[in-house]
C-alpha positions as CSV (number, residue, x, y, z in Angstrom):
1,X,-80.0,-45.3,69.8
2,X,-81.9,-42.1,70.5
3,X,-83.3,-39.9,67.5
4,X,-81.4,-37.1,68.6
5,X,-77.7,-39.4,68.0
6,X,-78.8,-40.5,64.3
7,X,-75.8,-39.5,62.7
8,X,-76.4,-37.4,59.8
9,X,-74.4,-39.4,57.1
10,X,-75.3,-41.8,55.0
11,X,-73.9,-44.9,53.4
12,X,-75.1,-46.3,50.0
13,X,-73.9,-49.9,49.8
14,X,-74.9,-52.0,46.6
15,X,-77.0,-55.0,47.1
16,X,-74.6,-57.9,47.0
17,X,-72.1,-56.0,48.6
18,X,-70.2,-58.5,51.5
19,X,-71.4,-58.4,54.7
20,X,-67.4,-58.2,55.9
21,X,-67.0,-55.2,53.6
22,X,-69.8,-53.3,55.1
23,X,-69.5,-54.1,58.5
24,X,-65.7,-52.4,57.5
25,X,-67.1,-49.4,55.5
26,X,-69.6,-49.1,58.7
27,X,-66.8,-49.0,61.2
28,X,-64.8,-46.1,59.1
29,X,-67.9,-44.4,58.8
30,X,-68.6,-44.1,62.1
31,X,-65.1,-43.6,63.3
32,X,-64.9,-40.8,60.8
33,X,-68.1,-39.3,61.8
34,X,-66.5,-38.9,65.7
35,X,-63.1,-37.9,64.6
36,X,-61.5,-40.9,65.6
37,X,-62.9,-41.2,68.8
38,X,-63.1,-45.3,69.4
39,X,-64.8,-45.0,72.4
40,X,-67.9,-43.0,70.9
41,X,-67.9,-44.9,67.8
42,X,-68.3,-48.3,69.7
43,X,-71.1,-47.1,71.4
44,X,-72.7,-45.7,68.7
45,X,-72.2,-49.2,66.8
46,X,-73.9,-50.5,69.8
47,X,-70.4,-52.6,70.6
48,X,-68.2,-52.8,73.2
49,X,-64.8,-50.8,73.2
50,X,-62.5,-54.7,72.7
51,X,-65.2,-55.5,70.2
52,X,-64.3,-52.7,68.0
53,X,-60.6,-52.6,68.6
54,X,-61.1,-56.5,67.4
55,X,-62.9,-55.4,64.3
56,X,-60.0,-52.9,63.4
57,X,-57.7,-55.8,64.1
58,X,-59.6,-58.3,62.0
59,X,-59.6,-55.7,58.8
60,X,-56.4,-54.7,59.0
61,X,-57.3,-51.4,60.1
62,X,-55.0,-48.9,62.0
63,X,-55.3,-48.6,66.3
64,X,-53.4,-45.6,66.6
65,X,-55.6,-42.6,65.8
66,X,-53.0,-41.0,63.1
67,X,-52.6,-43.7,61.1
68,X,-56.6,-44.5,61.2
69,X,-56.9,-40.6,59.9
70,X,-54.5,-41.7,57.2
71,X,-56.9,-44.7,56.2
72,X,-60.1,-42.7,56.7
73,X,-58.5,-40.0,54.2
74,X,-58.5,-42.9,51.2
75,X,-61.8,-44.0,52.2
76,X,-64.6,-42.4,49.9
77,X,-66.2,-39.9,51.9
78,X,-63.3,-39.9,54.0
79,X,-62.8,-36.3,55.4
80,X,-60.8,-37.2,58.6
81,X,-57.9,-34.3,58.8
């Protein structure tokens, strides 16, 4: 990842905190950062497009972009419109 595509966010996650739950809170992040877009946010989690998609599958998470900005807005820091 270049310097220049450091997102400027940043996640606090307690010490302890699952590795499952912040590989999810990671993923919503990111997806939130690019609006949604699953093809940015993969390559920006340095995955591939059918890792990610398998990552939303395993969590439970939304596919379709509307409902994923449903789940992003009860996220905290959620600001997906």
């Amino acid at each position: 990842m270049s310097v220049d595509s450091i997102p400027t966010r940043v996640l606090e996650i307690p010490v302890g905190t699952p590795i499952a739950e912040v590989e999810r809170a990671l993923i919503l992040a990111t997806l939130d950062h690019y609006w949604g877009n699953k093809r940015k946010a993969a390559e920006e989690l340095g995955i591939s497009l059918k890792t990610l998609y398998l990552r939303l599958h395993r969590y439970g998470l939304p596919v379709k972009l509307e409902d994923l900005r449903d789940a992003l807005k009860g996220q905290p820091g959620g600001d997906a419109a």
